[in-house]
TORKOLKOL-603666 format. One line per field, with one value per atom (N, C-alpha, C): residue number from 0; atom name; y negated, x negated, z negated. Coordinates in steps of 0.05 Angstrom, whole numbers. Example, Ala and Ser with C-alpha at 12.3 -4.5 7.8 and 13.67 -1.06 7.14 Angstrom:
<sites>
num (0, 0, 0, 1, 1, 1)
atomo (N, CA, C, N, CA, C)
py (114, 90, 66, 45, 21, -1)
px (-264, -246, -264, -257, -273, -258)
pz (-156, -156, -156, -142, -143, -157)
</sites>
This chain:
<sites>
num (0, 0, 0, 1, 1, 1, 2, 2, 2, 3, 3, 3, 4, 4, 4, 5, 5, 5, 6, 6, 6, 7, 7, 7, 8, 8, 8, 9, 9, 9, 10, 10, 10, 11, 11, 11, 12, 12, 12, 13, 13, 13, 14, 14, 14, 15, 15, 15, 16, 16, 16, 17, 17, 17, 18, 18, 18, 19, 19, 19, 20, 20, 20, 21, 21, 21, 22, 22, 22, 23, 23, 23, 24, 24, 24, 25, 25, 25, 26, 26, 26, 27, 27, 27, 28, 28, 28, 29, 29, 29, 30, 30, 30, 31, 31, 31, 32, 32, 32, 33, 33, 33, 34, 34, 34, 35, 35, 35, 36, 36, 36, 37, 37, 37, 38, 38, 38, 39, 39, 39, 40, 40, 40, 41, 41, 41, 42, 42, 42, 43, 43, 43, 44, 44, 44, 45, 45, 45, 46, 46, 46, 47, 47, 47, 48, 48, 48, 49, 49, 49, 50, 50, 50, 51, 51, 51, 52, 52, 52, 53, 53, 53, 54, 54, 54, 55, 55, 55, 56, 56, 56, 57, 57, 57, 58, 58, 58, 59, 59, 59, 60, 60, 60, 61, 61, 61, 62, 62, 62, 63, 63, 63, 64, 64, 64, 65, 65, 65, 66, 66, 66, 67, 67, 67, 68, 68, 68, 69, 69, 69, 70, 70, 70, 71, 71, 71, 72, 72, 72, 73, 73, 73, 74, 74, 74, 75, 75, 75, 76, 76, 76, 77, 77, 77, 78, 78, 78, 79, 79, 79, 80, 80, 80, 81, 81, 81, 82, 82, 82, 83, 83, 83, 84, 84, 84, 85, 85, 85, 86, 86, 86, 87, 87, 87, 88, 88, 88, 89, 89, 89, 90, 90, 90, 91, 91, 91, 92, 92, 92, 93, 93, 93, 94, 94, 94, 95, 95, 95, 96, 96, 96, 97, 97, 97, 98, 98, 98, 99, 99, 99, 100, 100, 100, 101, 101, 101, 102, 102, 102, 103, 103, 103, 104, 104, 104, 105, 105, 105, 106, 106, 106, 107, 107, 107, 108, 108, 108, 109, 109, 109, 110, 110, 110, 111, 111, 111, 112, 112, 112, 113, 113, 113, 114, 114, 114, 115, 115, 115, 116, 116, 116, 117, 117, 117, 118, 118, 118, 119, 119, 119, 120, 120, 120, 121, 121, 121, 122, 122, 122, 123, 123, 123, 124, 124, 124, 125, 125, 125, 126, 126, 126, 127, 127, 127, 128, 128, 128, 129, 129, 129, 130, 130, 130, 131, 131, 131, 132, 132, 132, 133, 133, 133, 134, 134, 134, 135, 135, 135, 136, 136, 136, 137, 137, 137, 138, 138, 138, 139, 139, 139, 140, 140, 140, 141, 141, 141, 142, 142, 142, 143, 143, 143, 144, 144, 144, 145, 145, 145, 146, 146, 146, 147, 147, 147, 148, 148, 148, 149, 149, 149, 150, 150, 150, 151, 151, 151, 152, 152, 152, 153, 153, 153, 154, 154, 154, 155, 155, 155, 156, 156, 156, 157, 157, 157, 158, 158, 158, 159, 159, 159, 160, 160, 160, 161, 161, 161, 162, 162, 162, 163, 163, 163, 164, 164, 164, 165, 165, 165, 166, 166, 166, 167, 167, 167, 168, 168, 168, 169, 169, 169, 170, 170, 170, 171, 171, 171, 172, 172, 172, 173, 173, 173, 174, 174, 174, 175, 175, 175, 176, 176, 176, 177, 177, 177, 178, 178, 178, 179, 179, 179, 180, 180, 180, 181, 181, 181, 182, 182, 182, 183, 183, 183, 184, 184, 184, 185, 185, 185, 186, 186, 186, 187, 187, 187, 188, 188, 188, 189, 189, 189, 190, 190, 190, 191, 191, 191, 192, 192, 192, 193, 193, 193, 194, 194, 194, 195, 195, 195, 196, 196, 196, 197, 197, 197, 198, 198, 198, 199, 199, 199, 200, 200, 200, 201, 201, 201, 202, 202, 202, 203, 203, 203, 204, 204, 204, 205, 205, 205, 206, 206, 206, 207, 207, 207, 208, 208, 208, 209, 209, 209, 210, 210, 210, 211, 211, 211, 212, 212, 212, 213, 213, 213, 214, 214, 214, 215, 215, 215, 216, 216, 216, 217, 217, 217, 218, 218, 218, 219, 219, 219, 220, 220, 220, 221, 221, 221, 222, 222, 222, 223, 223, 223, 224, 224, 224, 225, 225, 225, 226, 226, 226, 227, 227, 227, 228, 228, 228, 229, 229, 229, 230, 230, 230)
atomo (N, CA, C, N, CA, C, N, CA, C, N, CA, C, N, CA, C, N, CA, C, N, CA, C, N, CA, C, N, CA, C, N, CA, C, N, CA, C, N, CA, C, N, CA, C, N, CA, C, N, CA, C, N, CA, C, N, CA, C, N, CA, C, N, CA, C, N, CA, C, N, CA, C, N, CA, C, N, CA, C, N, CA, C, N, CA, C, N, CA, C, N, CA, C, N, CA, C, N, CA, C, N, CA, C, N, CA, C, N, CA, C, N, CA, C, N, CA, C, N, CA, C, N, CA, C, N, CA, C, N, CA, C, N, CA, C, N, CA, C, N, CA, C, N, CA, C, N, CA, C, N, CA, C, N, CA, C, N, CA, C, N, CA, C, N, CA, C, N, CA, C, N, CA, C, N, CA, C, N, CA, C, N, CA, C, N, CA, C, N, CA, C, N, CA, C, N, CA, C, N, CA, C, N, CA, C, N, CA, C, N, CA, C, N, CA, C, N, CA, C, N, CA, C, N, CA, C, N, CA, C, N, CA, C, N, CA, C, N, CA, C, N, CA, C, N, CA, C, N, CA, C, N, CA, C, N, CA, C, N, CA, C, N, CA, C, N, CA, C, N, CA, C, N, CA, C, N, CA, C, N, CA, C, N, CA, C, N, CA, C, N, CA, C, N, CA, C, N, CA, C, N, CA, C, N, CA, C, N, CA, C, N, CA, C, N, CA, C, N, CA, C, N, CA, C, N, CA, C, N, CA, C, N, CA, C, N, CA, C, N, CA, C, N, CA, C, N, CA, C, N, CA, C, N, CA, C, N, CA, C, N, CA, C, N, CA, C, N, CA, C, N, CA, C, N, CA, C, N, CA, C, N, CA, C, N, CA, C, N, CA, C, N, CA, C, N, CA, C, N, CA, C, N, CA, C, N, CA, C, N, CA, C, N, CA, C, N, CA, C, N, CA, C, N, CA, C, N, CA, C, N, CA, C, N, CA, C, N, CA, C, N, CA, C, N, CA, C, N, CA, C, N, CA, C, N, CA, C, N, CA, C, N, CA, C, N, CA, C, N, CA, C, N, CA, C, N, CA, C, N, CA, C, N, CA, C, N, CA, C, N, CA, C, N, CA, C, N, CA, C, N, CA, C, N, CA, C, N, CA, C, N, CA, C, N, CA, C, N, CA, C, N, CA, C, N, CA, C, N, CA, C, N, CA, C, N, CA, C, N, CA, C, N, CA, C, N, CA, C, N, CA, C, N, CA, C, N, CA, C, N, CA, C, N, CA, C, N, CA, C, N, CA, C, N, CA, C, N, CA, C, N, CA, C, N, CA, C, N, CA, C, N, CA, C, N, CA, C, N, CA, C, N, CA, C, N, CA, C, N, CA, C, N, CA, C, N, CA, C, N, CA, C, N, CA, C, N, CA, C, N, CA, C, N, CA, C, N, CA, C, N, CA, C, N, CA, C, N, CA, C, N, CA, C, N, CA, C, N, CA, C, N, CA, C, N, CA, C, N, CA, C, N, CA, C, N, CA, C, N, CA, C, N, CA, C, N, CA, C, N, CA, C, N, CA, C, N, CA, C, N, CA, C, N, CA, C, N, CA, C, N, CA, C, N, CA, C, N, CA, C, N, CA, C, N, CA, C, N, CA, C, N, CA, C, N, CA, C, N, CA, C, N, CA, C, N, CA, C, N, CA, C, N, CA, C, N, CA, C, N, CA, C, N, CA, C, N, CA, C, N, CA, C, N, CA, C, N, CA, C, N, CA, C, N, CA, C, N, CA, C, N, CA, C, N, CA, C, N, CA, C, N, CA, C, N, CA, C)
py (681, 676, 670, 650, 642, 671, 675, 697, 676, 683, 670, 681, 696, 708, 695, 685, 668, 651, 635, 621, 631, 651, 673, 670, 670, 685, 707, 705, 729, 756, 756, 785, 794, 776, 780, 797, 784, 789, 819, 821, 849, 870, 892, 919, 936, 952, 971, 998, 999, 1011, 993, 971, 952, 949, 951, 952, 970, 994, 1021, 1026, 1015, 1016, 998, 977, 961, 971, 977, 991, 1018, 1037, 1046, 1051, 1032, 1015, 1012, 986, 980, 1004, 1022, 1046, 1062, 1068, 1079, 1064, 1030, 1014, 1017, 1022, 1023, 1053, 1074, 1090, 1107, 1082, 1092, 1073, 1046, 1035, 1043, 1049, 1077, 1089, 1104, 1130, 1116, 1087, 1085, 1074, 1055, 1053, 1080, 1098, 1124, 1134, 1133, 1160, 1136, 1111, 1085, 1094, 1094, 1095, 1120, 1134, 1157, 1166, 1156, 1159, 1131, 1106, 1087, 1103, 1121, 1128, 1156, 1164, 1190, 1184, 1169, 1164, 1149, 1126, 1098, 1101, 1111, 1098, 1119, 1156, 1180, 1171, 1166, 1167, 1181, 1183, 1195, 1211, 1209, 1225, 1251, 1272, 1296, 1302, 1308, 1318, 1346, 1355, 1376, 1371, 1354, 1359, 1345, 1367, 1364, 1323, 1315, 1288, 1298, 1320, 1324, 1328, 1324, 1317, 1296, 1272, 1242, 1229, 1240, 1239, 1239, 1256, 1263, 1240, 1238, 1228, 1194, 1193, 1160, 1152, 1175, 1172, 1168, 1184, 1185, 1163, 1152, 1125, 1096, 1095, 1079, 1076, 1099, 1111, 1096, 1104, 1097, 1069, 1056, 1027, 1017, 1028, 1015, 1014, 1046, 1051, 1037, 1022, 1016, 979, 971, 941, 939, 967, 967, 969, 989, 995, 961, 951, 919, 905, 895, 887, 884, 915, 928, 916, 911, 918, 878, 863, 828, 820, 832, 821, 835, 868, 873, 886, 895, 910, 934, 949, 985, 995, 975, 995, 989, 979, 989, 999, 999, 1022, 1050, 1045, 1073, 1090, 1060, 1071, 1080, 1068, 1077, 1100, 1108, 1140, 1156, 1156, 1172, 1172, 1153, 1155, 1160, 1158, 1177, 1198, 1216, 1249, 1251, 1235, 1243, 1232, 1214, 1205, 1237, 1248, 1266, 1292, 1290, 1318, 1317, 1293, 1287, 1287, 1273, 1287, 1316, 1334, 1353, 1365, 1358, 1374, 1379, 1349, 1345, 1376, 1368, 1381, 1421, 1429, 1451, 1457, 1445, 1444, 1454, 1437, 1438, 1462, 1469, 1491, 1516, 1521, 1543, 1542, 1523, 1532, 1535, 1521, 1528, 1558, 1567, 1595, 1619, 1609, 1634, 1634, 1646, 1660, 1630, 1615, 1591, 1591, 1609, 1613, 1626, 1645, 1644, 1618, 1605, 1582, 1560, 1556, 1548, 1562, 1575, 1595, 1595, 1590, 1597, 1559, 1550, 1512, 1511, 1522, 1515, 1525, 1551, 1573, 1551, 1543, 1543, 1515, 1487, 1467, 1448, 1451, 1423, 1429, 1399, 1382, 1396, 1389, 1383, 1373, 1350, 1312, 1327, 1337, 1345, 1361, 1385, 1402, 1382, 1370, 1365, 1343, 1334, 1316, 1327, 1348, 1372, 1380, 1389, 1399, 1378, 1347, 1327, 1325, 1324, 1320, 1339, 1366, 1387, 1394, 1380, 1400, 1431, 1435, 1464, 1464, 1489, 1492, 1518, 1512, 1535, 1546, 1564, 1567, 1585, 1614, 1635, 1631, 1622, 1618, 1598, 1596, 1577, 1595, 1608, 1617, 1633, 1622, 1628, 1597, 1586, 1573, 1540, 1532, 1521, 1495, 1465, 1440, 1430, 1441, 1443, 1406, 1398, 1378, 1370, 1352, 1350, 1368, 1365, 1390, 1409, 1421, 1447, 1457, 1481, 1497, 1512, 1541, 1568, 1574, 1574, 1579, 1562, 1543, 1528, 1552, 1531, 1544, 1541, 1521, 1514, 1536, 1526, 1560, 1548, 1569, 1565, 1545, 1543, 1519, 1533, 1559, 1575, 1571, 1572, 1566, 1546, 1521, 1509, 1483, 1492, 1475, 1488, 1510, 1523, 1508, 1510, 1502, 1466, 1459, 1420, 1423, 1435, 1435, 1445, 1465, 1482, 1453, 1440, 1418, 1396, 1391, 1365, 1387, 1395, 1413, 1412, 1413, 1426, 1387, 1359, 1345, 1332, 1350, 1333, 1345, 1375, 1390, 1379, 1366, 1366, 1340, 1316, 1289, 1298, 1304, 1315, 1319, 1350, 1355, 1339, 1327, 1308, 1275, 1279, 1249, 1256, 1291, 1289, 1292, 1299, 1294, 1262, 1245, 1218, 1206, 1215, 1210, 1225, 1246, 1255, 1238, 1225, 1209, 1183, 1176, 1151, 1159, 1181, 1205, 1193, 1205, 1211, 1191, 1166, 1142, 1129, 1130, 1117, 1133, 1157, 1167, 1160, 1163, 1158, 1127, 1105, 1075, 1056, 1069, 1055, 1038, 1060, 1043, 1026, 1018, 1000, 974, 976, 956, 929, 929, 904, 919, 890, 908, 906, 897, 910, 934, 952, 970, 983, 998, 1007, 998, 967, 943, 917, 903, 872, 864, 880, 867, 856, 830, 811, 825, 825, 834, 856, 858, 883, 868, 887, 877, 892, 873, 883, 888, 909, 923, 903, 876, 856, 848, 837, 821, 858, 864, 898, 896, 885, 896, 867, 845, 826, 828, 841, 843, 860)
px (843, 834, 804, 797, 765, 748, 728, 705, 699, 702, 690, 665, 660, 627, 606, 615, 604, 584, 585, 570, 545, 556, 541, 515, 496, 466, 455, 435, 436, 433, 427, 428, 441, 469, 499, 517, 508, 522, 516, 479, 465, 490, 488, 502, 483, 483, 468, 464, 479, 455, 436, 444, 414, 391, 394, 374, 356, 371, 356, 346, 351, 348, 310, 315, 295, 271, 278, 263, 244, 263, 248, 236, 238, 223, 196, 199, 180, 157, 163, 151, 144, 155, 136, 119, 113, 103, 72, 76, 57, 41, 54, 39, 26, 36, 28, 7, -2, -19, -45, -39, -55, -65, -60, -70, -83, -73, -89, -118, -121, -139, -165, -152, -168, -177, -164, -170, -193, -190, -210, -234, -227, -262, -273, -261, -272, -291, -278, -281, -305, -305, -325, -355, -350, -367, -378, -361, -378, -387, -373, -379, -399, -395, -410, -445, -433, -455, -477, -460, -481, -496, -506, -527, -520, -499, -488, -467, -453, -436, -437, -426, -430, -400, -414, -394, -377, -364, -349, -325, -309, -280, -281, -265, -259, -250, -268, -251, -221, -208, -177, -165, -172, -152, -150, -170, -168, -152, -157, -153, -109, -103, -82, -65, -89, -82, -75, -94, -94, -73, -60, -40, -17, -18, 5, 14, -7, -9, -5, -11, -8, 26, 36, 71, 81, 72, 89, 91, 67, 73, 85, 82, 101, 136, 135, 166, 174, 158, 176, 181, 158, 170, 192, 194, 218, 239, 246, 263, 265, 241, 243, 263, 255, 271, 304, 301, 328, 345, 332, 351, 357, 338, 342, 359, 359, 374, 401, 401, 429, 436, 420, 421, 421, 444, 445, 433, 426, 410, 384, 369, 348, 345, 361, 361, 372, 377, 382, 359, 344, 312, 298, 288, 280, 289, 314, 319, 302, 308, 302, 264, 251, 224, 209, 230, 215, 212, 229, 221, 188, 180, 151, 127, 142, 117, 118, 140, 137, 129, 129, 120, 87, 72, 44, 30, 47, 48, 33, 60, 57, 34, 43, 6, -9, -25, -41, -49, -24, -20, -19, -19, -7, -38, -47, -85, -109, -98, -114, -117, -89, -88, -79, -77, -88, -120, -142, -164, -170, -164, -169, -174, -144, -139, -146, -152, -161, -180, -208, -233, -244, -245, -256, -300, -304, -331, -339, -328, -333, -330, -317, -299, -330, -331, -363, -386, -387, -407, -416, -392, -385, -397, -388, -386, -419, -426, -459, -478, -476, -489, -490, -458, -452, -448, -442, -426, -450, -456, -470, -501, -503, -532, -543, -577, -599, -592, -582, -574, -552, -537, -516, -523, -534, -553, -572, -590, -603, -587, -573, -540, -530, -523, -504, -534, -555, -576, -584, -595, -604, -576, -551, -538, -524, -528, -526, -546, -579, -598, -596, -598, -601, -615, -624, -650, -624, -618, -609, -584, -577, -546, -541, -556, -553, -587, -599, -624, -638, -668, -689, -690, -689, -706, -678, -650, -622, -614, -616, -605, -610, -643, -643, -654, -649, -658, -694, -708, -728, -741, -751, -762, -786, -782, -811, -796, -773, -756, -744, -741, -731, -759, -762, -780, -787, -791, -787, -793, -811, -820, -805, -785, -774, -765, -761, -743, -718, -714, -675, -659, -635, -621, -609, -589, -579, -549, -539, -519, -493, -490, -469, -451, -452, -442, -427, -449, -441, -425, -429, -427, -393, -381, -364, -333, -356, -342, -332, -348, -351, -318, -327, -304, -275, -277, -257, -240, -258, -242, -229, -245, -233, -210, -209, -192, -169, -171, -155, -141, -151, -144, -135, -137, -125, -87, -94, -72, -48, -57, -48, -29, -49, -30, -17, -17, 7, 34, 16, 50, 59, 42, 62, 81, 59, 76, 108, 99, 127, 150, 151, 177, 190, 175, 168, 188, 173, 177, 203, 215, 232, 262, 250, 267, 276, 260, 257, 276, 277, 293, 319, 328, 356, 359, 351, 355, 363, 352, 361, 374, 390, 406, 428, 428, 463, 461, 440, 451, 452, 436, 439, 462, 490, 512, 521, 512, 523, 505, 490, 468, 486, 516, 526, 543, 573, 594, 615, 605, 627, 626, 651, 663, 646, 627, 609, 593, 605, 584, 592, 578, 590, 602, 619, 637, 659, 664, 684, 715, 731, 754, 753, 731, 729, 736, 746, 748, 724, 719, 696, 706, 692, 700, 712, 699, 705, 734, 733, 758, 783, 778, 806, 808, 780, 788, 807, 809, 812, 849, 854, 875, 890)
pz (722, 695, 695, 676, 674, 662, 677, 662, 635, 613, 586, 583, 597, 592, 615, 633, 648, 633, 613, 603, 577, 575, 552, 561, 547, 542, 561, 569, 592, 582, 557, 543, 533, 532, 530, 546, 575, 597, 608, 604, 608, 604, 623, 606, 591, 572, 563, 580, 613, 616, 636, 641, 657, 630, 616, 590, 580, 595, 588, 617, 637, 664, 662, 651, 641, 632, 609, 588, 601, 621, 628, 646, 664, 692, 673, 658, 639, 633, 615, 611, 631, 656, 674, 683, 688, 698, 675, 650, 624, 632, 632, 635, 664, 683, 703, 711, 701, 696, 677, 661, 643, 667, 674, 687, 714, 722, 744, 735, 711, 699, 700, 683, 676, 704, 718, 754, 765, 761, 774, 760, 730, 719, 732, 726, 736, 763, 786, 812, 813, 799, 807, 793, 764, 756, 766, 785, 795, 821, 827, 860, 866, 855, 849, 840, 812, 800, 794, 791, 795, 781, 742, 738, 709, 695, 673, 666, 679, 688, 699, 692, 712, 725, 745, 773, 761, 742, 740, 752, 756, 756, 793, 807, 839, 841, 859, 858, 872, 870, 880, 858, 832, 807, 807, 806, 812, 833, 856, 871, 873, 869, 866, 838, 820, 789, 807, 806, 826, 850, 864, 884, 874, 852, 828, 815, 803, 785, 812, 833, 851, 860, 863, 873, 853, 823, 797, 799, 793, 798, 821, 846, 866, 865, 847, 843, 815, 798, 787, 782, 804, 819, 835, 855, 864, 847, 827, 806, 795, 790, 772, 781, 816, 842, 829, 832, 837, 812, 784, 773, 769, 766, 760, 786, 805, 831, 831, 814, 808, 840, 846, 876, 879, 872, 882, 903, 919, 937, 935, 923, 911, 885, 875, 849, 865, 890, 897, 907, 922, 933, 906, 887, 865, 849, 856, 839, 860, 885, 889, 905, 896, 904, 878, 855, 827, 837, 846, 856, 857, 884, 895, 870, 852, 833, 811, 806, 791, 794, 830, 833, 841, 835, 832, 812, 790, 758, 749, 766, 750, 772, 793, 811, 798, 786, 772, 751, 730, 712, 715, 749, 760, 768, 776, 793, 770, 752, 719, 714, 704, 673, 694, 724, 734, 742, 740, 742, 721, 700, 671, 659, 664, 663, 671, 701, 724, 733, 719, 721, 728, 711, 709, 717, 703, 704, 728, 739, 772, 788, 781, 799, 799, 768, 769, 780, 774, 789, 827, 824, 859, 873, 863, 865, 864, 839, 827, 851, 859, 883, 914, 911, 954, 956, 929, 934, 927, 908, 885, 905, 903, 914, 890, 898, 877, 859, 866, 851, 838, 833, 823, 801, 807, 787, 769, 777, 762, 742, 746, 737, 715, 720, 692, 670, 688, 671, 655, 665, 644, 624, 634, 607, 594, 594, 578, 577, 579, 559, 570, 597, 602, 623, 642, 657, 680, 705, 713, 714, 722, 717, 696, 701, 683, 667, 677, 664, 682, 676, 680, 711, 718, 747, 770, 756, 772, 788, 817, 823, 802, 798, 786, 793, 787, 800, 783, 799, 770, 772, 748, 750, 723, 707, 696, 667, 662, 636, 640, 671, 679, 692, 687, 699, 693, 713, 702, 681, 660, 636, 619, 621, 600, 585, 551, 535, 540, 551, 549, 564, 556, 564, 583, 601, 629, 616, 637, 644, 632, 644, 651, 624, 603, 581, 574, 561, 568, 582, 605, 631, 627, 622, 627, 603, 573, 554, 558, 574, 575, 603, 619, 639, 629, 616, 604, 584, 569, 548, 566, 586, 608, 620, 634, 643, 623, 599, 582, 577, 575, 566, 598, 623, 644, 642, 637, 643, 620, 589, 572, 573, 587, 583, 611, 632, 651, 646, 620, 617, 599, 585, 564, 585, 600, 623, 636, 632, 660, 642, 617, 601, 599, 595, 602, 618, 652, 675, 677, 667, 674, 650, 637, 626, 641, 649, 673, 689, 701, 726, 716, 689, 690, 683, 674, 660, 686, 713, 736, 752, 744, 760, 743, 718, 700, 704, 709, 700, 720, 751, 765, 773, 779, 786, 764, 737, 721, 711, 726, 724, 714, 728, 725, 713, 709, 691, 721, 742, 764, 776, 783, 797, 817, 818, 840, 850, 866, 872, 873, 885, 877, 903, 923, 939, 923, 941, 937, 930, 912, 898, 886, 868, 850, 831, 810, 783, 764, 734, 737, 704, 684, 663, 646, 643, 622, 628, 658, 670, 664, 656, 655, 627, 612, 590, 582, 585, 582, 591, 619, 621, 604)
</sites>
């Protein structure tokens, strides 16, 4: 018997779930572009350019943010691949190389809102004492307007507006409150991504095998939902 759908429209022929398969290839490709955007500025402006910016956040949130956003887009050209060529086995590679993009996600998200939470101001404290350059100090102090860590004469980068007799107050505050809000807006779009990403998950585990409307795959003598329903 002739396929009558043979000649159809290609958005005819599509199944609904290669559409949702699509759609959310698409959408991880959007927001994982996002985020590679954001982890780039970041890292060209702390690394790079060191002149406005302050060094609070470990380049290992970026770091990780950016490994993340790099996976995503790779996995969802593969997923793309997979789904216009109608190829289960790369929609098979693609279910399952979402795993490693999601469990970088939530790292992210896992790294954050436990330093966030757990004695955050030691954490600074400790970094300010044993880690941070001069150049670093004097970095946080020109753009928080402060002199010092706990005061003008604690661990302090002095220069022609820091110096022991300044009025300005120490860092420790807030240097604490500025990290505490970034912290708080790394940990936040995380967890809002991996509900997301975890839609992506199940979207390419329930649709992969129907990308087409044939029988598991496209070996030769399958019948395929239309040609059954037709019989």
């Amino acid at each position: 018997m002739k396929k009558s759908y043979a000649e159809d429209p290609f958005y005819k022929r599509w199944t609904r779930s290669k559409w949702i398969l699509l759609l959310s290839a698409l959408l991880l490709l959007g927001y994982s572009a996002a985020i590679l955007y954001f982890s780039l500025s970041y890292i060209i402006q702390n690394l790079l350019v060191k002149l406005t910016y302050i060094p609070i956040v470990p380049v290992l949130y970026h770091t990780v943010s950016l490994a993340g956003a790099v996976f995503g887009i790779a996995t969802a050209l593969v997923g793309l691949v997979g789904i216009f060529r109608e190829n289960r086995i790369w929609l098979s590679y693609y279910t399952i190389v979402l795993w490693p993009g999601f469990a970088l996600y939530i790292a992210v998200g896992y790294i954050a809102f436990r330093r966030a939470k757990l004695h955050l101001r030691a954490h600074i404290k400790e970094e300010w004492i044993n880690s941070y350059t001069r150049e670093q100090r004097l970095l946080v102090q020109r753009n928080l307007f402060c002199c010092g860590f706990q005061d003008s004469t604690y661990f302090a980068a002095y220069d022609m507006r820091c110096f022991p007799t300044t009025t300005l107050p120490g860092c420790e505050h807030k240097y604490s409150l500025f990290e505490k809000d970034l912290l708080t807006s790394l940990w936040s779009w995380s967890f809002t991504v991996a509900p997301v990403h975890l839609f992506v998950m199940i979207a390419a585990l329930l649709c992969s095998n129907h990308v087409n409307s044939l029988l598991r795959s496209a070996r030769p003598g399958l019948v395929s939902f239309r040609d059954k329903k037709q019989e």
